[in-house]
TORKOL-4160 file (C-alpha; in steps of 0.2 Angstrom, whole numbers, padded with zeros to 4 digits, m for minus):
398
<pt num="1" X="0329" Y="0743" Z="0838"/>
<pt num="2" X="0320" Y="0742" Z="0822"/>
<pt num="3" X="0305" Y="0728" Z="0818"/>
<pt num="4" X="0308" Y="0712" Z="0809"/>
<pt num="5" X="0295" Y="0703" Z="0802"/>
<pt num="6" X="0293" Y="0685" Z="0796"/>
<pt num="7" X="0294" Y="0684" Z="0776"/>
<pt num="8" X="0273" Y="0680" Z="0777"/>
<pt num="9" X="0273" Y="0696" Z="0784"/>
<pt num="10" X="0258" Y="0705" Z="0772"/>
<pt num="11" X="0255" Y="0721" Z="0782"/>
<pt num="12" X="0254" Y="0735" Z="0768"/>
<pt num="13" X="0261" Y="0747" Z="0781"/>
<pt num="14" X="0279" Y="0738" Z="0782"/>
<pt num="15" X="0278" Y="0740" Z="0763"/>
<pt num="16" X="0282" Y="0721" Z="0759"/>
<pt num="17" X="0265" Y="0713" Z="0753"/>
<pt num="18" X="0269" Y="0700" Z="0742"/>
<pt num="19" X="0272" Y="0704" Z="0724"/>
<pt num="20" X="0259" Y="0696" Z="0716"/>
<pt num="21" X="0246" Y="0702" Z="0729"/>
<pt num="22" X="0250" Y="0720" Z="0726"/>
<pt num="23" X="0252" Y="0718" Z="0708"/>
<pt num="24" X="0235" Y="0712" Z="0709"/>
<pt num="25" X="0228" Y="0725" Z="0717"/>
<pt num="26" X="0235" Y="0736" Z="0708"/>
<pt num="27" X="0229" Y="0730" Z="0690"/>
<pt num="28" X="0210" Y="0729" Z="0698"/>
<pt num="29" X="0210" Y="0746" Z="0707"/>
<pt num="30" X="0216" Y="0753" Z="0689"/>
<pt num="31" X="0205" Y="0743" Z="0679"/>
<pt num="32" X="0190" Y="0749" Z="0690"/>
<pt num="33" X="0195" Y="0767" Z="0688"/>
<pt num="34" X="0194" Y="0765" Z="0673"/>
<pt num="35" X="0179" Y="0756" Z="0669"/>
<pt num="36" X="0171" Y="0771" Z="0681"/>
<pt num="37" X="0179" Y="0786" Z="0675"/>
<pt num="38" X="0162" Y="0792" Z="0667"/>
<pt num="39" X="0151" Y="0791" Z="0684"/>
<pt num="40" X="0136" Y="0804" Z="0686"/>
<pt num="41" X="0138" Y="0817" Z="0698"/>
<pt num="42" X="0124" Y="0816" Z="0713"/>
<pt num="43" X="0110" Y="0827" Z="0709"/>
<pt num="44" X="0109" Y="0845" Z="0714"/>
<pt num="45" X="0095" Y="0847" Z="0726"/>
<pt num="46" X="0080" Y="0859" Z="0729"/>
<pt num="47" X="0082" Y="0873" Z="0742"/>
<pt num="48" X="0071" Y="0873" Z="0758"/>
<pt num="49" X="0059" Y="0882" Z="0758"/>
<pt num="50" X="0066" Y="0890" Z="0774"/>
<pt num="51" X="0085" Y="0894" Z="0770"/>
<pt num="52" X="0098" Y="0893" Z="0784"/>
<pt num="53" X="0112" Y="0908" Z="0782"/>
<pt num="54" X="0124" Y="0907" Z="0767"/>
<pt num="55" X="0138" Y="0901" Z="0779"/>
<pt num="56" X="0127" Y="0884" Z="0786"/>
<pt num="57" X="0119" Y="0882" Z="0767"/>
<pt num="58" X="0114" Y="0860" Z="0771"/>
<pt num="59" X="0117" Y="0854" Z="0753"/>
<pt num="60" X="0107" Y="0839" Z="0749"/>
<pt num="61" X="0111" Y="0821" Z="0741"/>
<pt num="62" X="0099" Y="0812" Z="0727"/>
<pt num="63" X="0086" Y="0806" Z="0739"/>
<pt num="64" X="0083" Y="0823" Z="0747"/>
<pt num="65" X="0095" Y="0821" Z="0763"/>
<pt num="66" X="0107" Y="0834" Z="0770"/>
<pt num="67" X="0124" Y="0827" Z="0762"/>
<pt num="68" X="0137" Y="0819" Z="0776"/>
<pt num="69" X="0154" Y="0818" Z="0770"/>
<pt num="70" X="0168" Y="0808" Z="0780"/>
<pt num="71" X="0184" Y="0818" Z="0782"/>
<pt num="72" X="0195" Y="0806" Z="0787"/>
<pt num="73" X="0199" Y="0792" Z="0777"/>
<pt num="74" X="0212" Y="0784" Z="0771"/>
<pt num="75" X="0217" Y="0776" Z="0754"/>
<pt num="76" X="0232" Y="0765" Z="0750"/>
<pt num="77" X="0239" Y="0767" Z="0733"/>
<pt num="78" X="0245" Y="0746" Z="0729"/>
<pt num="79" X="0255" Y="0754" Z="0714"/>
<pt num="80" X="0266" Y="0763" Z="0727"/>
<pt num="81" X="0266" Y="0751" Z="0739"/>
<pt num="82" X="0273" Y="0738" Z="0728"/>
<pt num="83" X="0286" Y="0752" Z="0720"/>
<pt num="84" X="0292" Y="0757" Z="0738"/>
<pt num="85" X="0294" Y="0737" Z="0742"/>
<pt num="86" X="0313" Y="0740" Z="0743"/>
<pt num="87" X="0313" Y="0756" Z="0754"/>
<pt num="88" X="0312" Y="0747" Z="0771"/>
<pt num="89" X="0300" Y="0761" Z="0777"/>
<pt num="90" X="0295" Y="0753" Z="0790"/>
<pt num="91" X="0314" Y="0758" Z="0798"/>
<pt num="92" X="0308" Y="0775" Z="0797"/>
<pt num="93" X="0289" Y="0772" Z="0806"/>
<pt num="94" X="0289" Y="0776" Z="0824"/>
<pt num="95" X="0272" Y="0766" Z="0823"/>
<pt num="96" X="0284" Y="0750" Z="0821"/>
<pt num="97" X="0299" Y="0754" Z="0830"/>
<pt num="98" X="0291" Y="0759" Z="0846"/>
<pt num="99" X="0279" Y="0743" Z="0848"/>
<pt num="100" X="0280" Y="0726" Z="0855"/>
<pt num="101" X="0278" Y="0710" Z="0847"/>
<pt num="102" X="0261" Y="0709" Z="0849"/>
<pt num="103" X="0257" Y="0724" Z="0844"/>
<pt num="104" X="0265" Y="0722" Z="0826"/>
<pt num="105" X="0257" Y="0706" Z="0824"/>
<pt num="106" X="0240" Y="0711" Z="0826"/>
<pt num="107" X="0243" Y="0724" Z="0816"/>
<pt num="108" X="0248" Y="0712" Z="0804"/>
<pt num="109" X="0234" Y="0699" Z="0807"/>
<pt num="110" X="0221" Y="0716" Z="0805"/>
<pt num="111" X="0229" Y="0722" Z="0790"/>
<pt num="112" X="0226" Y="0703" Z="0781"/>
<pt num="113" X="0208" Y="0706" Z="0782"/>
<pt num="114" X="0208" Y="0724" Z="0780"/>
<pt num="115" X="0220" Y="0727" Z="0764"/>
<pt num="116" X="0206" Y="0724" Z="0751"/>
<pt num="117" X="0195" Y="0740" Z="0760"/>
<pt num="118" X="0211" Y="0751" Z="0761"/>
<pt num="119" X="0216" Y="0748" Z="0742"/>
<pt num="120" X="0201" Y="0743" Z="0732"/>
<pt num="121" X="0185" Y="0753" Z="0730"/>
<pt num="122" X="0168" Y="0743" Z="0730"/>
<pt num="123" X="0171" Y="0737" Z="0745"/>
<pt num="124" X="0172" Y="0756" Z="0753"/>
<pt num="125" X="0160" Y="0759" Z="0743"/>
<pt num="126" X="0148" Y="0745" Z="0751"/>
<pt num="127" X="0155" Y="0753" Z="0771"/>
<pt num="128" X="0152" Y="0769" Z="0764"/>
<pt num="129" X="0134" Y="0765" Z="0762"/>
<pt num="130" X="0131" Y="0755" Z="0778"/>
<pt num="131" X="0138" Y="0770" Z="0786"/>
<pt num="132" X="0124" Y="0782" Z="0779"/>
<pt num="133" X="0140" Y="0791" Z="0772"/>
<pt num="134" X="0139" Y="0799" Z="0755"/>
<pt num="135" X="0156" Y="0805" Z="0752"/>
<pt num="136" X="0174" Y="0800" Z="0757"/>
<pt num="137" X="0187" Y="0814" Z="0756"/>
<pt num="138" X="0198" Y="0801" Z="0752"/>
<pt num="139" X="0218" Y="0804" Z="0760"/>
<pt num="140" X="0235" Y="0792" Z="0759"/>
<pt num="141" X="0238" Y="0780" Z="0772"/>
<pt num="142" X="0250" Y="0789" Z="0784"/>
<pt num="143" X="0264" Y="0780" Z="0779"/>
<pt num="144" X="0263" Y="0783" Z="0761"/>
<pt num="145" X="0272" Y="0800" Z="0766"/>
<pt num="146" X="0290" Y="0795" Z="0760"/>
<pt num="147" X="0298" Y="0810" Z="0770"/>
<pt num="148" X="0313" Y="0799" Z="0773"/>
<pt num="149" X="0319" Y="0796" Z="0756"/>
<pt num="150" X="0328" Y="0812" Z="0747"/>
<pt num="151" X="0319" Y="0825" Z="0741"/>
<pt num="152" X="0319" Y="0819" Z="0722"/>
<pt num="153" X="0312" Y="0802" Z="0725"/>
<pt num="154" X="0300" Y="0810" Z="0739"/>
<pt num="155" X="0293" Y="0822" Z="0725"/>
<pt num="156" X="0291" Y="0807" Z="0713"/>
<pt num="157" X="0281" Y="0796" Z="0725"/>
<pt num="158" X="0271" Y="0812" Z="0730"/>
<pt num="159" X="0265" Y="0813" Z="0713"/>
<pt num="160" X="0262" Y="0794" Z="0711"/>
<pt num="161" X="0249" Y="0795" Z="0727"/>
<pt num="162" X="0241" Y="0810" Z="0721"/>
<pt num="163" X="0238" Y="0805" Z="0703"/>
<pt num="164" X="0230" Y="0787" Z="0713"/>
<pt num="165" X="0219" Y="0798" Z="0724"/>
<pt num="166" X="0215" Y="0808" Z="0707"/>
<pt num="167" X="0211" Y="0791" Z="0698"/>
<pt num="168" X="0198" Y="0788" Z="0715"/>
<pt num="169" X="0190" Y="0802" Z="0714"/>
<pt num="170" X="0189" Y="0801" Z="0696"/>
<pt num="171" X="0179" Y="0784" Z="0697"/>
<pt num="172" X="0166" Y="0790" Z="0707"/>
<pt num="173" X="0166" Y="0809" Z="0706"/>
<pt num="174" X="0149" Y="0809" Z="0717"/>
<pt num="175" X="0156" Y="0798" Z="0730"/>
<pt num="176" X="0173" Y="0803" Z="0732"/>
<pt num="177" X="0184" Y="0820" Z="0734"/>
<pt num="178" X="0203" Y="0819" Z="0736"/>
<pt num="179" X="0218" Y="0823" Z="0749"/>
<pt num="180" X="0234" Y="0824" Z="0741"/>
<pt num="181" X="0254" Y="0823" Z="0749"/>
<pt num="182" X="0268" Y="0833" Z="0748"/>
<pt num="183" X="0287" Y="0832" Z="0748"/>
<pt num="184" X="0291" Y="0840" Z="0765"/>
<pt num="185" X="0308" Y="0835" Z="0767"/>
<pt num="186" X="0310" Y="0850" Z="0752"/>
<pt num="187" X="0300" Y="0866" Z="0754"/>
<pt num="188" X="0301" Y="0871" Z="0734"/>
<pt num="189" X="0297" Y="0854" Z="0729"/>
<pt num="190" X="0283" Y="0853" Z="0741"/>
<pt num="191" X="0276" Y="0869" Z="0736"/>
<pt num="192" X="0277" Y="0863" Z="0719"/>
<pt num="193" X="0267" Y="0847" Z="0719"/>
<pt num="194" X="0253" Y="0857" Z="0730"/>
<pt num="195" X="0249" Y="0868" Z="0714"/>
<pt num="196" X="0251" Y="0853" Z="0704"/>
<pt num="197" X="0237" Y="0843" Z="0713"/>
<pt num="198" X="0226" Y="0855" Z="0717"/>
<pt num="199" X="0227" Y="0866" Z="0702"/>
<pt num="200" X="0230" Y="0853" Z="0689"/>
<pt num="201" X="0223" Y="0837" Z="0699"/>
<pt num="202" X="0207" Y="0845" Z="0708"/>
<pt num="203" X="0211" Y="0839" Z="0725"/>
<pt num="204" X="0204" Y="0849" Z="0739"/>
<pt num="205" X="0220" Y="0850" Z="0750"/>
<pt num="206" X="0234" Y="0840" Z="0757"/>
<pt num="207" X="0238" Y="0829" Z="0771"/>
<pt num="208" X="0254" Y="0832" Z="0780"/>
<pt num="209" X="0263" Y="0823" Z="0797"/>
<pt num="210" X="0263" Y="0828" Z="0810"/>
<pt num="211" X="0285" Y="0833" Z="0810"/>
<pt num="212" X="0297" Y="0831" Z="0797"/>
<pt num="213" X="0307" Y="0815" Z="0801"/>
<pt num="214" X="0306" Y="0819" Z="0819"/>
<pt num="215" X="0308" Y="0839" Z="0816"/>
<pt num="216" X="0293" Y="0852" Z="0822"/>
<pt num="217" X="0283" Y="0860" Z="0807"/>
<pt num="218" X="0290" Y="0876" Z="0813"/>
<pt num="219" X="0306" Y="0870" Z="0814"/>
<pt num="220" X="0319" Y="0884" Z="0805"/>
<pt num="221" X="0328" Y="0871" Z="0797"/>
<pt num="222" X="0314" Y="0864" Z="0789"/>
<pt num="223" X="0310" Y="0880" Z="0779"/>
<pt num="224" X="0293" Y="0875" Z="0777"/>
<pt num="225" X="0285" Y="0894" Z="0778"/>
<pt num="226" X="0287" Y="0895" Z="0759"/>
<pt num="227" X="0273" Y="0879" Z="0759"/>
<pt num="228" X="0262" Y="0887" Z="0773"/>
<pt num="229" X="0263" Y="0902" Z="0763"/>
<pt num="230" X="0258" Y="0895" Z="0746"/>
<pt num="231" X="0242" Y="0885" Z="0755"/>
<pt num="232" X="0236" Y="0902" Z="0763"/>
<pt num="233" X="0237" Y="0907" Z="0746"/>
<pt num="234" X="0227" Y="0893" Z="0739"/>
<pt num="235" X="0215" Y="0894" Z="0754"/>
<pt num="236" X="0215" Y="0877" Z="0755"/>
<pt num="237" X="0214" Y="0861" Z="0771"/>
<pt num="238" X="0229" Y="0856" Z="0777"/>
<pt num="239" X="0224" Y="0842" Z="0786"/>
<pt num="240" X="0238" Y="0835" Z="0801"/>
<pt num="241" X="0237" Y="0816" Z="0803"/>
<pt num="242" X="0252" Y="0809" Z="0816"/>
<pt num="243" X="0262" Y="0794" Z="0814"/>
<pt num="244" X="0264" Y="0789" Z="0830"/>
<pt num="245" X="0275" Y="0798" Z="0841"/>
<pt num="246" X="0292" Y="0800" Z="0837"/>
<pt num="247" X="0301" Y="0797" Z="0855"/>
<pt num="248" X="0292" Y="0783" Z="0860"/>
<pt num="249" X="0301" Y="0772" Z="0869"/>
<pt num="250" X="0290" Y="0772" Z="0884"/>
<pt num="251" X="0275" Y="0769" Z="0873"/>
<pt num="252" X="0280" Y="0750" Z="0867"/>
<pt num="253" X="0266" Y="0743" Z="0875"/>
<pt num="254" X="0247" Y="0742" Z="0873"/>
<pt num="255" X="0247" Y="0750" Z="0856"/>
<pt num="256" X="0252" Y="0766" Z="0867"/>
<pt num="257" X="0261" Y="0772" Z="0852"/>
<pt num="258" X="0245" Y="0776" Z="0844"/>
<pt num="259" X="0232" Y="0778" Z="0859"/>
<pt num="260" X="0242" Y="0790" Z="0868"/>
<pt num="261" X="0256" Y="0795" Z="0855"/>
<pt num="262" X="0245" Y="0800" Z="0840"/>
<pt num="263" X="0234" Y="0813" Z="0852"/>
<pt num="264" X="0251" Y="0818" Z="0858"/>
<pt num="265" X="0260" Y="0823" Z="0841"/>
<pt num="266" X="0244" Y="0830" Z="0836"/>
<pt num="267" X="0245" Y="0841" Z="0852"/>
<pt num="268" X="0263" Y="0847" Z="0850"/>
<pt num="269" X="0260" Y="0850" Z="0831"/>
<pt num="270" X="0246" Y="0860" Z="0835"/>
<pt num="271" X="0251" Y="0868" Z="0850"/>
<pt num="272" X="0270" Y="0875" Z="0838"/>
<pt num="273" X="0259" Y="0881" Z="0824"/>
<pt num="274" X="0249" Y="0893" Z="0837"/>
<pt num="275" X="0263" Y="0899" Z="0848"/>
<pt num="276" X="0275" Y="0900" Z="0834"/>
<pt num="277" X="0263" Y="0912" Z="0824"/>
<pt num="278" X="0260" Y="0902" Z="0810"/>
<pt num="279" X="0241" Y="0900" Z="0811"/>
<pt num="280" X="0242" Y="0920" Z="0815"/>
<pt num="281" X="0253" Y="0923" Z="0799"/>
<pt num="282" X="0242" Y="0911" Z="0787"/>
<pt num="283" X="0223" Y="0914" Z="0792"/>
<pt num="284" X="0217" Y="0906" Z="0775"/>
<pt num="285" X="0224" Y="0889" Z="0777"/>
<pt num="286" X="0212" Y="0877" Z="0781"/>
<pt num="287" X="0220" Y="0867" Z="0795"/>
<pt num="288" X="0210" Y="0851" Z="0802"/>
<pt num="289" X="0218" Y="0842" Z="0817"/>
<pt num="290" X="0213" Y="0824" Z="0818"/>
<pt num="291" X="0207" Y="0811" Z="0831"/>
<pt num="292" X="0197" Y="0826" Z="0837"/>
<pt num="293" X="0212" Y="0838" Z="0837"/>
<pt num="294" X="0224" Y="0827" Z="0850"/>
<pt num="295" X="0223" Y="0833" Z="0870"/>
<pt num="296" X="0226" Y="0849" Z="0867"/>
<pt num="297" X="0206" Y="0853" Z="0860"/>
<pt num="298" X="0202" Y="0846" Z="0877"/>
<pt num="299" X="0216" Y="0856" Z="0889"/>
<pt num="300" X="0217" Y="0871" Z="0881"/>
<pt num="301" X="0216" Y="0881" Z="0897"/>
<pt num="302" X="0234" Y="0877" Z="0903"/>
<pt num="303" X="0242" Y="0887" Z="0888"/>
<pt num="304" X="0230" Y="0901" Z="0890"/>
<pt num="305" X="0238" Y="0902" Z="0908"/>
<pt num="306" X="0254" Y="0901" Z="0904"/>
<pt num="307" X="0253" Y="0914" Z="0889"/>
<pt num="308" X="0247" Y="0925" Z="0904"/>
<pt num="309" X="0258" Y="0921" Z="0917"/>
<pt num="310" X="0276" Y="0918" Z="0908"/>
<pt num="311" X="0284" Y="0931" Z="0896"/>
<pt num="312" X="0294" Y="0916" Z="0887"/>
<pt num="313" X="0275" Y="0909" Z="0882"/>
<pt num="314" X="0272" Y="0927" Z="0874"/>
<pt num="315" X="0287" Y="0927" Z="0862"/>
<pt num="316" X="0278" Y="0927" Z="0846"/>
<pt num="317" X="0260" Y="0927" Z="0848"/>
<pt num="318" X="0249" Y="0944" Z="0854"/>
<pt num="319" X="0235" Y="0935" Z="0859"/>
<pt num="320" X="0233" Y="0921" Z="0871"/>
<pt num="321" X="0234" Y="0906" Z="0861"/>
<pt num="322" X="0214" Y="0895" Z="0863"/>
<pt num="323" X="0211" Y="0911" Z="0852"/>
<pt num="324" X="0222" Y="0902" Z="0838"/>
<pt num="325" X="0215" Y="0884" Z="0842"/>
<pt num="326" X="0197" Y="0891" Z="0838"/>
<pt num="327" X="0202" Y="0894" Z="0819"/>
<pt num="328" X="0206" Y="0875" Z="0819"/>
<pt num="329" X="0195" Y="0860" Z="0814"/>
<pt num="330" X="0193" Y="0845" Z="0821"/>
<pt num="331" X="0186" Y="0828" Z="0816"/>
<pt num="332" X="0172" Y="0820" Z="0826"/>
<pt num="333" X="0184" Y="0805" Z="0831"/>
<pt num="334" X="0183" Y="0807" Z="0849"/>
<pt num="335" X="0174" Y="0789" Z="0852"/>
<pt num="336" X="0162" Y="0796" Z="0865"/>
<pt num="337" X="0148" Y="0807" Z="0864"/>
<pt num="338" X="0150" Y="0818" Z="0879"/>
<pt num="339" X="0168" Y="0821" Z="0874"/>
<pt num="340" X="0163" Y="0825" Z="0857"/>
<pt num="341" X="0149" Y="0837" Z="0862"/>
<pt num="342" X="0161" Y="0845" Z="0874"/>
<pt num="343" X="0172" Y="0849" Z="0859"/>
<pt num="344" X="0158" Y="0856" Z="0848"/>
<pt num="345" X="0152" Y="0865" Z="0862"/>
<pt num="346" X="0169" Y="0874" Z="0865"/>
<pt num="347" X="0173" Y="0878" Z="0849"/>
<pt num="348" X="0156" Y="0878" Z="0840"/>
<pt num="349" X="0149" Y="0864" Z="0829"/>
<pt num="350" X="0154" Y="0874" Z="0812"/>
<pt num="351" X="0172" Y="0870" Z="0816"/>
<pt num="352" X="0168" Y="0850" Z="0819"/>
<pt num="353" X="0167" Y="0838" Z="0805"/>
<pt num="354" X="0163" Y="0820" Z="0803"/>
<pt num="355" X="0177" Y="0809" Z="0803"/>
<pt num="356" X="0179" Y="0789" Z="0805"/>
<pt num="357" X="0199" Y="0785" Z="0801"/>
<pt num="358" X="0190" Y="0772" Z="0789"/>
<pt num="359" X="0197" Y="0758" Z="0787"/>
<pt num="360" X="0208" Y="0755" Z="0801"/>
<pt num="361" X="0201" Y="0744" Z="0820"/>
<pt num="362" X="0204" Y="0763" Z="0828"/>
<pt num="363" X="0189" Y="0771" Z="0816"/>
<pt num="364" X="0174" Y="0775" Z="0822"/>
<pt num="365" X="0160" Y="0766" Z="0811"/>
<pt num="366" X="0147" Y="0772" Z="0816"/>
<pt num="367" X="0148" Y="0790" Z="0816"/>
<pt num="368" X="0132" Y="0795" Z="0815"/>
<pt num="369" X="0126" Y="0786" Z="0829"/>
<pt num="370" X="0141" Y="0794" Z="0840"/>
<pt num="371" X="0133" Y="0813" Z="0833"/>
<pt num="372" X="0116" Y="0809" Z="0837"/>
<pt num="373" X="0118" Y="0803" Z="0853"/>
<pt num="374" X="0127" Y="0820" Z="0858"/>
<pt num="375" X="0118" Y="0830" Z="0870"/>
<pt num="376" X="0107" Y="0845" Z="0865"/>
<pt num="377" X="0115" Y="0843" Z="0847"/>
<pt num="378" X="0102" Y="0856" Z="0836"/>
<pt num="379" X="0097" Y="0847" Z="0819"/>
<pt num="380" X="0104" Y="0861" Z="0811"/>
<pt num="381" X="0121" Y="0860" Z="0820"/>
<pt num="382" X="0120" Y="0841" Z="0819"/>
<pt num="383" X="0119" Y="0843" Z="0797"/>
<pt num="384" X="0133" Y="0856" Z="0799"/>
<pt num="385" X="0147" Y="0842" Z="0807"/>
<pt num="386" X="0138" Y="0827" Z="0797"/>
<pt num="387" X="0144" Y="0837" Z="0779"/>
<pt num="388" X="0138" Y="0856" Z="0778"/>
<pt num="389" X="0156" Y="0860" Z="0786"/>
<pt num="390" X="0165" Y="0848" Z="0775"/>
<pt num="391" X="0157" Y="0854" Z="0759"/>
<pt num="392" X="0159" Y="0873" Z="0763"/>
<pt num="393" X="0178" Y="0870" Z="0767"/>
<pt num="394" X="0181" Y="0859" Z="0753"/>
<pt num="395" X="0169" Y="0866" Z="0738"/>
<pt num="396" X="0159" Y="0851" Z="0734"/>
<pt num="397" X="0149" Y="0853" Z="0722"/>
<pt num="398" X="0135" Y="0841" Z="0720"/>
């Protein structure tokens, strides 16, 4: 059964704000691109007189401090959202279909308050600071994916997101650096607008779901192996960010649909990559799991043990799988600090980057505090997970 709103409904994710409200939006995000378009770039820093290894280089902002760059963000393009109006995506989001009235309406009553930080910038601008965060790699909301319409429609909108994540980062090039989508619903077309807005737009990479309308990444049908082999080539992130899980009819209540589903797409998207070779076949592409890379980056053991204890488990991959889950990263978002120091401790802290989910209730924000208080954190590791990582990966250039 699909979720019906009231006509005040103003939730951007159920892609019925009112007209004029987006339209708003819209004309001030534009107009403020704009009028910023010429922004200085942060200063270069000195070196230290004591230099880490080329691999854990700490670049530095303007006031002499090791750089810290939020990986997971979210922007929400208002031009698209008030295009798309007609679509009924919300029909499509397993975030909507599988919750309870009161779920949907405190998203609702969140998203009131929270609209004006997803789709304008001085007021990101303003957290970004309060946050001691220097630069946003700036992503679409999840449901800006428009996998459910056809392919040429899909690829149209893709493009409209990426050239409004272009226009972001273009009016504060020192505060900002952009996540683009794809058209996955068609591998040509998606392997198309990668070039297009990494080669021609400058973004650092893409952000993908988690499935493809309710199909695995690896899923034969998909033929998604001419994408994965295009972003190897580019060497670029690929940065998996669920929407909800998509049979969640037991996860109605308690916002279960995103505190247990989102770690659990995560999971079974990571866990298809490793055993069905694509991380092995594509070594290059950048992946970055978010919400601290679901369950599996904190049960990994269970699928070493089956790799070694079950042939079906050994079908495609030679080596047991954790070894694959350690060329993954992961954001910080793990909303403790002992859980967060046990993921940088297993799989090191230059594979751990800062993240908040900015700006949504679930984001951490305060993200430095959560690193600090990790336990025995060196201040060398703690500057690589605060932004060294995130600028190596990405190639910021200050």
């Amino acid at each position: 059964m699909f979720f019906t709103c009231s006509s005040s409904c103003s939730d951007p994710s159920h892609q019925h704000l009112s007209n004029d409200y987006a339209q708003m939006m819209a004309t001030k995000t534009t107009q403020k691109v704009a009028s910023n378009s010429q922004a200085a770039s942060l200063a270069k820093s000195k070196n230290s007189q004591k230099k880490l290894p080329a691999t854990q280089q700490i670049v530095k902002n303007s006031k002499g401090k090791h750089l810290v760059v939020d990986i997971h963000c979210h922007y929400l393009n208002p031009e698209v959202n008030a295009k798309t109006a007609h679509l009924n995506a919300p029909s499509y989001d397993p975030t909507v279909i599988y919750a309870n009235d009161l779920t949907n309406q405190t998203n609702i009553l969140q998203m009131k308050t929270r609209a004006p930080k997803l789709m304008g910038i001085e007021e990101r601008l303003q957290d970004m600071d309060k946050m001691g965060v220097d630069i946003q790699a700036v992503a679409p909301a999840p449901y800006h994916y428009f996998y459910f319409t056809d392919p040429e429609l899909g690829a149209s909108l893709a493009r409209d997101v990426n050239h409004g994540i272009a226009n972001v980062v273009a009016s504060h090039p020192d505060r900002f650096v952009g996540l683009g989508s794809v058209p996955l619903q068609n591998p040509k077309m998606a392997v198309k607008e990668l070039e297009y807005c990494v080669k021609k737009l400058g973004l650092k990479g893409v952000e993908i779901c988690t499935n493809v309308n309710g199909k695995n990444l690896t899923d034969p049908s998909l033929g998604l192996e001419k994408f994965f082999a295009k972003a190897n080539e580019l060497g670029i992130v690929v940065f998996m960010h669920p929407l909800g899980f998509t049979q969640g009819e037991r996860l109605s209540n308690h916002y279960f649909n995103n505190v247990i589903g989102n770690p659990l797409e995560t999971t079974i998207a990571v866990s298809h990559l490793i055993f069905d070779g694509v991380i092995a076949r594509y070594p290059k592409i950048k992946f970055l799991a978010a919400h601290g890379g679901g369950f599996l980056a904190h049960y990994w053991a269970r699928m070493d043990h089956a790799w070694g204890a079950r042939k079906d488990c050994r079908t495609v991959i030679k080596k047991k799988p954790s070894s694959y889950l350690e060329k993954i990263y992961f954001d910080t978002i793990t909303h403790d600090p002992e859980m967060l120091g046990n993921l940088v401790n297993r799989f090191g802290a230059n594979h751990v980057m800062l993240g908040t989910d900015y700006p949504y209730d679930m984001a951490d924000d305060h993200p430095l505090k959560t690193i600090k208080a990790v336990k025995g954190l060196s201040t060398s590791d703690r500057q690589l997970i605060e932004g060294g990582n995130a600028v190596k990966l990405m190639k910021i250039k200050i």
